[in-house]
N, C-alpha and C positions, 0 to 999 in steps of 0.2 A: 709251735705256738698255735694255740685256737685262734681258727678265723673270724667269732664272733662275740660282740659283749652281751652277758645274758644275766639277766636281773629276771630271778623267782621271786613273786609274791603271793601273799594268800588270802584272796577276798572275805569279808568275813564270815558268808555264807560255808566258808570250809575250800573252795574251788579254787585252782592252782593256778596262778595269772603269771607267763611267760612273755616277758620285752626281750627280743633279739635287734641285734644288727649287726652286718658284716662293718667288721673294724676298721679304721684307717688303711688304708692303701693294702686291706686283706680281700683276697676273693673267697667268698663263702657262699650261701646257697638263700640266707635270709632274704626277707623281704625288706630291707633295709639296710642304711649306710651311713655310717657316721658321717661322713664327708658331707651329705646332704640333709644331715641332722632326721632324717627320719627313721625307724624302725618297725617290727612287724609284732602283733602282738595275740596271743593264742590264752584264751579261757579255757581252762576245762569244762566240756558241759558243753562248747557254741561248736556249731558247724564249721564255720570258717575260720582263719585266720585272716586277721584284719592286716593289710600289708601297707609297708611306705607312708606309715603315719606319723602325722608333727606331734611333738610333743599337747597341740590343744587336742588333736583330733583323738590322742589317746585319750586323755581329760573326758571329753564329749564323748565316748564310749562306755569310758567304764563309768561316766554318772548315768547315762542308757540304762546300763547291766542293772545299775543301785536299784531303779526303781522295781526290782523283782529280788532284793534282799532278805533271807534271813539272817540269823546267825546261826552259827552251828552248835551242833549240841556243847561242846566242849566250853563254848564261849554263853551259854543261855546262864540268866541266873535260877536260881532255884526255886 
């Protein structure tokens, strides 16, 4: 069994937005734990990984990120 729950999404600038956490009562390597309701989350594109965030603090991150938004070509209209 994988030790962690991992939700891919994708900004709509095109850039690949990863939420991990180590699972329930799993040892894993994330910056986060279900247990403690927070987890670690990784932009492509940023320096860091933002680590042992509450569900606002992700909120309050990726509205940060927004304010340097495009869209990506795929999603532009014509």
């Amino acid at each position: 069994m994988v030790p962690h729950n991992i939700i891919k999404l994708q900004l709509p600038d095109g850039r690949e937005v990863s939420i991990i956490q180590n699972g329930n009562g799993r040892d894993g390597d994330a910056y986060g734990h279900a247990e403690f309701f927070t987890c670690e989350v990784f932009v492509q594109g940023e320096d860091d990984v933002e680590a042992h965030m509450t569900l606002s603090d992700v909120f309050q991150y990726l509205t940060k990120l927004s304010n340097d938004w495009t869209l990506a070509k795929e999603f532009q209209d014509d």
